[in-house]
Phi, psi and omega in degrees: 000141189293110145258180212221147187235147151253139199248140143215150181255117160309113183232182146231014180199171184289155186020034160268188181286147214257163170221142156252139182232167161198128191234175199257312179231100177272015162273287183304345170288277238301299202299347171304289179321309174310307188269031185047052168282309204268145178248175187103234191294293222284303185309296170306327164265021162073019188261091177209080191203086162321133156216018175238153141185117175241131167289145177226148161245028171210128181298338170290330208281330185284314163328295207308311182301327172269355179270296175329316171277005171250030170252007199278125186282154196296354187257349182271334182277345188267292175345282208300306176320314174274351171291303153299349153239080170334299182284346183075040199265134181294108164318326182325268191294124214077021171273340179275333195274330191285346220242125177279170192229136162308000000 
């Protein structure tokens, strides 16, 4: 059976401030995120607005993918954001139906 890792990206407004993350589960982060659970960065800055995301079915690999993108200048991480999402529109919804499950 597969299991799936995810790299994604937070804000708290279209083109606000960005946070990248990577989790084993990503319904339970971004609800983390949503209800101010994580403390640190996301939590001070309001950051619970999906608007990223990418699947891996391997954790290094996925690891590799969030370190490389947070040496990424803000105008390369804002492209890749509007390339899957235009609008800047909060993923949170419709994320279950999108998402494959281990």
């Amino acid at each position: 059976m597969a299991r799936y890792y995810y790299v994604y990206i937070v804000t708290n407004r279209p083109n606000g401030t960005l946070y990248i993350g990577v989790t084993n589960n990503l319904i339970r982060r971004v609800a983390e995120h949503r209800e101010g659970r994580v403390e640190g960065f996301t939590k001070k800055y309001g950051l619970n607005r999906l608007v990223y995301y990418e699947i891996f079915e391997n954790v290094s690999a996925a690891i590799a993918r969030e370190k490389r993108l947070k040496t990424w200048l803000r105008a390369w991480k804002v492209r890749l954001i509007r390339g899957m999402n235009p609008e800047w529109d909060d993923l949170w919804d419709g994320l279950l139906d999108a998402l494959p499950f281990s």
